[in-house]
N, C-alpha and C positions, 0 to 999 in steps of 0.2 A: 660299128667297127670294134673290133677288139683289139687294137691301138691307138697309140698319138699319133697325129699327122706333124704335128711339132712345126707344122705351115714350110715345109719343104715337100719336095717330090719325092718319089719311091727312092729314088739312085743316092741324091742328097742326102736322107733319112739315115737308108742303111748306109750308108759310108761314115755318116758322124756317129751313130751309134756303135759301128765296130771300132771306131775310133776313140771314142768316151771308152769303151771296154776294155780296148786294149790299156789306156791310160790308166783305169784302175785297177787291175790286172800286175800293173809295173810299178805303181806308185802305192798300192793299198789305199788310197782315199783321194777323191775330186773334191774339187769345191763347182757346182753348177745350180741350174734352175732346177724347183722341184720338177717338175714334168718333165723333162730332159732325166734327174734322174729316178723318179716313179717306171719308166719307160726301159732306162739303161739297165734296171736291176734283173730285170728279166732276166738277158744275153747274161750277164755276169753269172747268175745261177743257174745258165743252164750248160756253159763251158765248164764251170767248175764242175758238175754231172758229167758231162761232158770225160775229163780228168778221172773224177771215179771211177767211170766206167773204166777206161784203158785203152780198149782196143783198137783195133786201127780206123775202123770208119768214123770212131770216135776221134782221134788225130785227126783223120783228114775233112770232116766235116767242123772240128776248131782251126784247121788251117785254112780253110776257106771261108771261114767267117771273118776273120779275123787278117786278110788280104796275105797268107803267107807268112808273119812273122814268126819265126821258128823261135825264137829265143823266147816268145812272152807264152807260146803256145809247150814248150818246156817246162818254165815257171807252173803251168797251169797243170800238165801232168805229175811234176816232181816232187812239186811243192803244194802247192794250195790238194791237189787231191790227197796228199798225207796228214796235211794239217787240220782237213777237214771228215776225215774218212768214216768219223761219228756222228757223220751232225745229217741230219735229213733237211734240206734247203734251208732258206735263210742265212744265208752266208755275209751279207748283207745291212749297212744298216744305216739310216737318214737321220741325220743331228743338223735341225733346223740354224739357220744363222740371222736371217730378218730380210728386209726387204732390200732391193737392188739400188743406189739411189739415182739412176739416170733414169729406169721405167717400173720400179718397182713392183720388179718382176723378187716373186719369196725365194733368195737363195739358199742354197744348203751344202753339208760335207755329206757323201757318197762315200763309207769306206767297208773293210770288209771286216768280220766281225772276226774278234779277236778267241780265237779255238783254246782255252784255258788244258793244258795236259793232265789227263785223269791221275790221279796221286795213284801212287802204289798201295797195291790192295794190303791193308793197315793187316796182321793176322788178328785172328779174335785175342785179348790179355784171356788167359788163363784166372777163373775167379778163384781165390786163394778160398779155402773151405775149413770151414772154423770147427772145430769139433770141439764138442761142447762135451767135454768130459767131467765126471760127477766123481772123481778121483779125490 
């Protein structure tokens, strides 16, 4: 299989998972299970792609991942596709926390990586040129 079953059914699955997405989408960072979010980072990178792009089947194929939310699927084009508009995936990034203590299941934060603004192109300093006159 080329995903988690996450031990839910098809319908279950995808609803939490566009759920976990939209969550961090609106909030920049979850706290959940690894596998939960190994799994969710997917969907998160590919909505943001999703945003780069633009265009409308792009909209409409994040609004129907995403059950309709027009405010987080906004966010997604306005925002995160500007903020990200350098970066080739990996939007994403897992900072482990420890283990769970009811089932000890490895929790983690799920957040979205932070797009540093490219400094303004510095001009070259002019090298000051020493002439060496025998005056």
């Amino acid at each position: 299989m080329a995903y988690r079953k996450l031990g839910r059914d098809n319908k279950h699955r995808r609803s939490m998972l566009a759920t976990l997405t939209k969550q961090i989408i609106d909030n920049e960072n979850i706290t959940t299970t690894e596998t939960r979010a190994k799994e969710v980072r997917k969907f998160v990178d590919k909505m943001i792609t999703y945003g780069k792009r633009g265009d409308l089947i792009s909209r409409r194929k994040a609004l129907a991942f995403l059950h309709n939310d027009k405010k987080i699927v906004e966010k997604i084009f306005n925002d995160l596709a500007v903020r990200y508009k350098n970066r080739n995936g990996g939007y994403t990034q897992i900072l482990k926390l420890g283990e769970r203590r009811g089932d000890d299941a490895l929790m983690v934060i799920l957040k979205l990586v932070e797009e540093t603004k490219p400094e303004e192109e510095k001009k070259p300093k002019k090298k000051s040129s020493k002439k060496n006159s025998a005056e």
